[in-house]
N, C-alpha and C positions, 0 to 999 in steps of 0.2 A: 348700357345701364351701369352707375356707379356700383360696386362691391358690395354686399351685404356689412354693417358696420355691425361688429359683435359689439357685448357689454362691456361700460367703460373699466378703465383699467383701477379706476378709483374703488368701485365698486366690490372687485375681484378683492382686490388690497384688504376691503373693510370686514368682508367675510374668511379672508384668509387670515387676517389680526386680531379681528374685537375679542374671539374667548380669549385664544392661548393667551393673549395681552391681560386681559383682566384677570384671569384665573392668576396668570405668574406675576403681576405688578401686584396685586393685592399679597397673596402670599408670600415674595419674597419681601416685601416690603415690612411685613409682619417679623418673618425671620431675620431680616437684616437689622432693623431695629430691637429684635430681642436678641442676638448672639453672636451678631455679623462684627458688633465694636469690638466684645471682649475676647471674642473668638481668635481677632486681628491682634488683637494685644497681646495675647496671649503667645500667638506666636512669635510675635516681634520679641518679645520679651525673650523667649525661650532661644532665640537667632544669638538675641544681641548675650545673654550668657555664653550658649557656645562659642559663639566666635572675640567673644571681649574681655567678660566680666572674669571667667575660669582661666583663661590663659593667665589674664593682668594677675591674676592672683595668686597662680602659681611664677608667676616672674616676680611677684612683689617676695615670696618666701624665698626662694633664690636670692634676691639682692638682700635681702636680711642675712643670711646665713654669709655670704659671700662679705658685707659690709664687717661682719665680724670675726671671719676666719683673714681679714686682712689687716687688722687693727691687732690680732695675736700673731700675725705673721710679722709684722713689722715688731709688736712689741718685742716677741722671743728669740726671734730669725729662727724659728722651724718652722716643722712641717708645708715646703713649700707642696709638695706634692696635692694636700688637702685641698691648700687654695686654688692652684692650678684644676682639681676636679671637680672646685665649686662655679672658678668661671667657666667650665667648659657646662656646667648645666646650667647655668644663665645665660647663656649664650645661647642653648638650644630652646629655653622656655622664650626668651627674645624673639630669637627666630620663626615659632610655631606661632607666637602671636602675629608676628607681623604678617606671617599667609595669613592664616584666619581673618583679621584684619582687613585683607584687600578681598576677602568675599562678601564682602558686607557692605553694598553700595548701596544703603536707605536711610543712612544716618543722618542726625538732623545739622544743619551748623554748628548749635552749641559741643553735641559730640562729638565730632571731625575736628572741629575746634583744638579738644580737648586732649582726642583722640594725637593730634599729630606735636601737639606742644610733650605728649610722653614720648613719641618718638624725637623729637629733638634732643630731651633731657638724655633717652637711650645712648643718643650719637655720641655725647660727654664720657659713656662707659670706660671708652678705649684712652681715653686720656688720664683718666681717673685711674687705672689700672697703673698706667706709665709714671704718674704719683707714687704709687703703691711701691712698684718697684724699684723706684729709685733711691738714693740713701737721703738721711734726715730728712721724711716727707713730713709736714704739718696732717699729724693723727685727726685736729680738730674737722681742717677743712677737710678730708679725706674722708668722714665721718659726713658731715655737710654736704658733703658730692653727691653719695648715694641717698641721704635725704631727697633732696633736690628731687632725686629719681621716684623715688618711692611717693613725695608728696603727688609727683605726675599724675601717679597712677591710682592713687585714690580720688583726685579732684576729675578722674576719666571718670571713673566707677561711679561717682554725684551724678553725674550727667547720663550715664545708663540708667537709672532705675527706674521702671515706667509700671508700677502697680496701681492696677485701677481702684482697689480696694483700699480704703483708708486705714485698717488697723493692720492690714499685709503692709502697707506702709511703712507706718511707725516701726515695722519690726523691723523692716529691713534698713532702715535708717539708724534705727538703733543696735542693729547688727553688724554696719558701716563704722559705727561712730568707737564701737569694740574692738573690728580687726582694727583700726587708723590707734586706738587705745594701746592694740599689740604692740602695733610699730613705735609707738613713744618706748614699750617696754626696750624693744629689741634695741635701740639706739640707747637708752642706759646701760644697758650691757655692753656693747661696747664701749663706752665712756668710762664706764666701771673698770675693764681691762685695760684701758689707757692708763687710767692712774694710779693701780695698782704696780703697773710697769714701772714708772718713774717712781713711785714712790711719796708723790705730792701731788696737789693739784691748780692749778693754774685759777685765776679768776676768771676767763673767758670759759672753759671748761666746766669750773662751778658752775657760771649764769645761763649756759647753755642747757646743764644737767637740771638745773632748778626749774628753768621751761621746760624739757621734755614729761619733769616728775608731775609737774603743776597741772598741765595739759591732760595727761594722762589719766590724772584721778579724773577732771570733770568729764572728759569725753566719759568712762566708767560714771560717775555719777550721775550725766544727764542720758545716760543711754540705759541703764537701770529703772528710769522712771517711764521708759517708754516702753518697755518690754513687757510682754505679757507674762503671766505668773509662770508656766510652765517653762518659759524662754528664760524668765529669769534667775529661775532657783539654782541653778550648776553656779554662778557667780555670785549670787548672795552666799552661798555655802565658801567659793572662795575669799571672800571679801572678808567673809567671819574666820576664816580659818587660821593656824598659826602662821604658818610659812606666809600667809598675806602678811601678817601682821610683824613679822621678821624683815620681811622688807621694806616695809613702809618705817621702818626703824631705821632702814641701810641707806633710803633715800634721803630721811631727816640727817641725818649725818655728814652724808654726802655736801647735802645743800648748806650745811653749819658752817659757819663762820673760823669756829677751833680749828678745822681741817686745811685752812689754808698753808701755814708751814708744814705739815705733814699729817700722819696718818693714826686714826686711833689702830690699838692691837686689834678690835676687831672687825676693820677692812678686810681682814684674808677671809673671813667669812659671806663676803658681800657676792664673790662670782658665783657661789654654792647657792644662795639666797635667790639671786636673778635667774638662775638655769631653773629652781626649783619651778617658781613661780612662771616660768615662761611654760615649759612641760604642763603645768595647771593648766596654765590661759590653751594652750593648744589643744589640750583633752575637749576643754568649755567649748571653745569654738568648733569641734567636729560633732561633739552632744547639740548643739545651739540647730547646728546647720544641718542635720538631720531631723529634728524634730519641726524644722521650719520647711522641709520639704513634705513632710510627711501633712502640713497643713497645706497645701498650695497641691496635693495631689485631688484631695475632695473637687475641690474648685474649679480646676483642669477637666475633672470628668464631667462634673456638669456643663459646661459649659458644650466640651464634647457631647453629650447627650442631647441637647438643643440642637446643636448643629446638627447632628444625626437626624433626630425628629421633623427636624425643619426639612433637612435634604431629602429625608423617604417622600412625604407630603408634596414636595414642591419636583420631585420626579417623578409623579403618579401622572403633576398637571402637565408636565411637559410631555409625557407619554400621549393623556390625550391630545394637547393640542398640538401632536404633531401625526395620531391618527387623522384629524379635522382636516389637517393642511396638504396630507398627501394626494387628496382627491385633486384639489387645486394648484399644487405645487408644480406637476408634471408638464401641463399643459404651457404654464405662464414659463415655467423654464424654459421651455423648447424652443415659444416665440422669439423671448428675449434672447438667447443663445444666436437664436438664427440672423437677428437683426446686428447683434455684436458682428456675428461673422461676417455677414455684406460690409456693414458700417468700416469694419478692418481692412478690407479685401480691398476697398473702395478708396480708403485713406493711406492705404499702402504698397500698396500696386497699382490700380488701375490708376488716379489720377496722378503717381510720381513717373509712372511711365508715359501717359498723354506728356507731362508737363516737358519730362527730357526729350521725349523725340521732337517736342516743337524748338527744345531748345536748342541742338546737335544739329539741327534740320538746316542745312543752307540753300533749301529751296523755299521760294514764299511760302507762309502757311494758307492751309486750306482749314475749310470746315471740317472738324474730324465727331463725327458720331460716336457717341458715348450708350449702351445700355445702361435702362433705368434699374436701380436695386429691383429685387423680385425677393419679397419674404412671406411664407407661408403664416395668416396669421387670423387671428379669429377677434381681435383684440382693437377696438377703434383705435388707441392710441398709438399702438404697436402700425395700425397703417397710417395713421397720422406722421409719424414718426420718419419712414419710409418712403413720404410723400414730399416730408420736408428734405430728405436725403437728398433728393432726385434734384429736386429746384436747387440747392447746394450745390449739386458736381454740374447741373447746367451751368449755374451761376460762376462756377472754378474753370469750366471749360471756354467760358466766353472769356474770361478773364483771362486764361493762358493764352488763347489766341491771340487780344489785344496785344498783349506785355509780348508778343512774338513777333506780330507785326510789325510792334514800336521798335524793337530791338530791330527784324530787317532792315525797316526801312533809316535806323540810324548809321546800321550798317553800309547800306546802299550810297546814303550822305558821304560816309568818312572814303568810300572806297571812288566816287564821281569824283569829289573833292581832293584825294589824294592824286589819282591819275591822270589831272589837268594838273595840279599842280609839278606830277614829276612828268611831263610833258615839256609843259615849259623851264623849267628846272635845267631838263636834261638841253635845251635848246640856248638855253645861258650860260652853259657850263661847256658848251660848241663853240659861242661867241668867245665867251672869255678864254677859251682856250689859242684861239685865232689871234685876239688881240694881244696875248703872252708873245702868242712867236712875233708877231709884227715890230714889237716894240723892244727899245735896244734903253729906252731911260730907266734906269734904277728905280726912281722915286716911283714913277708909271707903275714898272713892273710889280717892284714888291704891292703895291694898292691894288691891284690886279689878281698877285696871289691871296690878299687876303678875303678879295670878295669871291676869287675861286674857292677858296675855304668856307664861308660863310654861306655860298650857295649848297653844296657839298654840307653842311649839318643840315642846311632848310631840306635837303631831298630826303637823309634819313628823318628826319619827322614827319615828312610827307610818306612815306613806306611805314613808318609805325601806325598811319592810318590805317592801311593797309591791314597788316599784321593782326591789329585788333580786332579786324571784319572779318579777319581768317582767312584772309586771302591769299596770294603771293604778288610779293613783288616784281616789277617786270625787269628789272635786271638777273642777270644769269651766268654762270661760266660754265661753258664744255669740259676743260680738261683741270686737272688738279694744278692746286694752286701751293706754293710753297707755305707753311706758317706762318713764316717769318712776316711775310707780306700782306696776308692775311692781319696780323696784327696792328704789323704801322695802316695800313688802310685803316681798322676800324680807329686809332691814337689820330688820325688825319679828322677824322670828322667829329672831334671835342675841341674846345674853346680853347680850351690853356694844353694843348696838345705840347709844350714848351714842356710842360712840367713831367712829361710822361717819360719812363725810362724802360727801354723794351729790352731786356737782357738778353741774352742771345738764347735763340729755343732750340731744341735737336733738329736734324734736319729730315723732316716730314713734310708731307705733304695733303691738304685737304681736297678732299671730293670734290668738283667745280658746283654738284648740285647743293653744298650746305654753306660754298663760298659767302655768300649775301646774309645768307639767315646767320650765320658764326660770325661776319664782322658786324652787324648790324647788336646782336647780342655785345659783343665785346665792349661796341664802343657807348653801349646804355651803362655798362658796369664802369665804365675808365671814366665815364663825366659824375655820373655819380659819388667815383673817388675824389676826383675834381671838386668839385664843388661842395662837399659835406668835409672837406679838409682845407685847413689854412696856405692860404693865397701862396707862400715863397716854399711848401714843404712838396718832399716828391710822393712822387706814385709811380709803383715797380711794375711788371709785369715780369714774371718769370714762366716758365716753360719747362714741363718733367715729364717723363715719360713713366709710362706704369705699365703694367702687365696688362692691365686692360682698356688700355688708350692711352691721351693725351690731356695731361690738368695744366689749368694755365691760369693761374693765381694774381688777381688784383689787387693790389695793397694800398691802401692811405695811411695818410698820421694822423687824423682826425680824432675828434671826440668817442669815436664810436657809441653805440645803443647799447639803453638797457636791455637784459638777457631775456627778460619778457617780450618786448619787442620784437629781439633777434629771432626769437622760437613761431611768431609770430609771422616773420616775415620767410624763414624757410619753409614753414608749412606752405606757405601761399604758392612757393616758388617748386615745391615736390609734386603737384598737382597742375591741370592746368584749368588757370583759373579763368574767371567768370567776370569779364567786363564789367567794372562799376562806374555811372557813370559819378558816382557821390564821391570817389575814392580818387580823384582826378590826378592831386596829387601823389598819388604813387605808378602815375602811369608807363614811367620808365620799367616799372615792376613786373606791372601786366605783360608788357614787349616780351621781357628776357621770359619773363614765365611761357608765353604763347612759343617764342623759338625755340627753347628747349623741351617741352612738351613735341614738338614737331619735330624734331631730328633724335629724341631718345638722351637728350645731356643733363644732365644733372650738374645743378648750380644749387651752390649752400651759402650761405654767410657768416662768419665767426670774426671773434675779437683779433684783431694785429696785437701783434707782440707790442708795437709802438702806440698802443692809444686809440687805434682806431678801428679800422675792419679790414677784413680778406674777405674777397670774392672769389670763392673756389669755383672753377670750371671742369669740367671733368667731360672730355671729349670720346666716344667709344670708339673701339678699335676700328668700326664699319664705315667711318665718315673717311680713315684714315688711308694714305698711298704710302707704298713701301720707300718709294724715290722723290724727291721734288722735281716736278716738272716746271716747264715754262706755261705760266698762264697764256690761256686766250679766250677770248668771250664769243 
């Protein structure tokens, strides 16, 4: 009898989702829509002051101060000490920004934007200073430098302000538009010490000082009108006040036309005027900027109290609906867990181990029985599930067998077809060797040698059959074979064997049993050099001795491969790889990969000093004889 089929798993789902879901989609949905925007904003807002607006601002009074203790350093030549202490705290309010700064990865284009054209303008500091200290610097541009800077970071500050409330707005805009007011102020002060220095003032210097002055009232004028009454009475009280109006006399002057030959008598009263008025503006803006926190606190809290409200409410419903869900939670876990675990178990051991032992197996395959998953489960879907597993590894199992037998029996192919062809190979290569001694004509002869040559590369391609079927080839040597011989044998069975230069190697001797498989390797590498390098250029083989064997380095002039490739192609060759038959064209690859994987050698590939590649070989001590012997087979 088939399995009792529990309830479906749809069903479980619907009773295990419909309240919690509806209790908490309605409800947060409620709360998200009443608190979840300004809540958001809120914070963001609060981010982007800490980590932006406060730094920028305390670097913006730093470069004010800094802009002006350098314009009296140059005018008087003292007090270098001052300035020296003011850029060493511009430099650290610089620095504190730019950390702060890089915590801040939510920012939108326009203020990353905005954000890195001030650090740009910052990067000019050092050069600007190098200005400073140099003799007759232009006062104007140097003045204009830390502009530059300073506009930076109020056109940053535009682009932070994110108050959801419209009359929070206006203030803060017209709170903007005040400090940017200061900064005109602070830049007449320094222009004021310019020309009190000299003693005259220049026409660039006027038309300059007549935009900072001009600027200055309407930013104050139009930021006046947007201020609420409370925000704006510290500066209507300045505006009415003497010393406002003492300056606003010192600017008129300034900007007068009379003042271009020189100075009325009471310029020396102009830097007493500006310091006055600036100590004002400072007082206003710490009044301004308290009494604007002290309105953005109400706001805060409520906001926070929503949130609160909303969060007790909407954790009472998570509470229940996840008493509802624990009854059902347990069970469906359990199933599903169990089913992962087969499902894993199945996909990662059992059928990677059927698959490798069919594939390592060089005996025919056979039918190998597989058990079916077993999941404890009460859950239609969950045996559904289970059932479909089973038909799956049947279905991977029949498939592994296939793709096992194909590969045998391809194998079988290469290795029939290999050992007729070096049957009669080796039977051609008896004749030709017969017909060598018999014959005494030149012309005979050499034609002779070259088809003893030519049959000699057909028998190693017919042994790379072989090789690839993972077999052995039926050639062999008893006793140890010199290197040396070793090498010109494998240089004998390449095309342009002309071209090959065998340097002299130490004098060792190889194992008769790696004789075939080490020349057979050699000589897949020396054609390769051959033939992926130009026709008239050579190809070395050298020979060194190491502490832990024997490397025997293949060199060309070629083109050599890109470093991708190359990384590519050692990988393939550190392992032993896996017959493709799509991959045909690098079958020479295959070869060296299967020899060396079988005798323990490590073969790498890298760039030649000359353009093209080295074939390092690297033979172990265990292959190696202390003496060279006389071969024999």
């Amino acid at each position: 009898m088939p399995p009792t089929r529990g309830r479906p798993i749809a069903i479980k789902l619907l009773i295990l989702l419909l309240v919690p879901l509806t209790s908490l989609v309605g409800l947060w949905a409620f709360a998200a829509g009443l608190t979840a925007g300004d809540g958001i904003q809120m914070l963001e807002t609060d981010k982007l002051t800490t980590n932006l607006a406060e730094p920028s601002s305390e670097l913006t009074t730093h470069l004010q101060n800094e802009r002006l203790s350098s314009i009296q350093f140059i005018s008087a030549k003292r007090n270098p000490e001052t300035l020296f202490l003011q850029r060493t705290l511009t430099d650290g309010a610089a620095k504190e920004l730019r950390e702060l700064a890089g915590r801040q990865d939510d920012l939108t284009p326009a203020m990353s934007a905005q954000l890195n054209a001030l650090f740009r303008q910052l990067d000019r500091l050092t050069q600007i200073r190098r200005d400073v200290d140099a003799p007759n610097p232009s006062q104007l541009d140097l003045i204009n430098g830390y502009n530059q800077i300073v506009d930076a970071s109020f056109r940053m500050y535009d682009a932070l302000v994110l108050v959801p409330d419209l009359a929070l707005y206006r203030n803060v805009r017209a709170l903007a538009m005040l400090a940017e007011g200061k900064e005109m102020l602070s830049r007449e002060r320094a222009m004021i010490a310019v020309v009190l220095s000299r003693g005259r003032v220049t026409s660039a210097e006027r038309e300059a000082f007549a935009e900072w002055a001009a600027t200055r009232r309407l930013l104050y004028s139009q930021a006046l009108t947007q201020l609420d009454g409370e925000l704006r009475t510290p500066y209507q009280e300045l505006i009415s006040s003497p010393l406002y109006q003492e300056f606003l006399e010192a600017e008129d002057a300034m900007r007068g036309q009379a003042v271009v030959n020189g100075l009325p008598a009471e310029a020396a009263t102009w830097p007493v005027d500006a310091n006055n008025l600036w100590k004002a503006v400072e007082a206003n803006q710490r009044t301004t900027s308290a009494a604007y926190a002290q309105r953005l606190a109400p706001a805060a809290t409520g906001i926070l109290m929503k949130i609160a409200v909303a969060g007790g409410v909407g954790l009472l419903a998570v509470l229940a609906s996840i008493l509802l869900s624990l009854r059902f939670r347990k069970r469906l876990v359990r199933e599903l867990a169990g089913l992962r675990d087969a499902a894993t178990h199945l996909a990662q051991v059992r059928l990677p181990e059927l698959v490798e032992q069919l594939r390592t197996s060089a005996k025919p395959p056979v039918g190998t029985a597989v058990e079916p998953l077993e999941v404890k489960a009460e859950t239609s879907e969950v045996h559904d599930i289970v059932h479909a597993f089973n038909d799956v590894q049947s279905t991977a199992v029949n498939a592994a067998l296939s793709q096992a037998n194909l590969r045998h029996g391809v194998n079988q192919v290469f290795v029939n077809l290999a050992r007729r062809n070096q049957s009669l190979l080796h039977r051609q290569l008896m004749q030709l060797d017969g017909m060598e001694r018999g014959t005494e004509d030149p012309v005979m002869l050499e034609d002779l040698f070259k088809l003893d040559h030519l049959t000699t590369r057909m028998r190693r391609h017919a042994e790379s059959l072989i090789i690839l079927s993972d077999q052995q080839p039926g050639r062999g040597w008893r006793n140890p074979v010199p290197i040396v011989d070793v090498l010109r044998a494998a240089v004998a069975e390449v095309e342009e064997y002309q071209r090959v230069e065998v340097l002299q190697p130490p004098p060792v001797s190889l194992l008769g049993t790696a004789v075939t498989d080490v020349a057979h390797l050699m000589a897949e590498l020396v054609e390769n050099a051959t033939l992926f390098s130009p026709p008239r250029t050579r190809v070395d083989l050298r020979t060194t001795s190491t502490p832990h064997g024997l490397t025997v380095e293949v060199e060309d002039r070629g083109l050599g491969l890109p470093r991708e490739e190359l990384d590519q192609l050692n990988t393939r060759l550190a392992e032993k790889p896996e017959f493709d038959l799509a991959q045909s064209d690098r079958l020479g690859l295959f070869v060296v990969g299967r020899l060396a994987s079988r005798h323990g050698i490590k073969v790498t590939l890298a760039p030649s000093p000359y353009g093209g590649l080295t074939a390092r070989v690297m033979l172990p001590a265990s292959l190696l004889a202390d003496q060279p012997v006389l071969a024999g087979r």
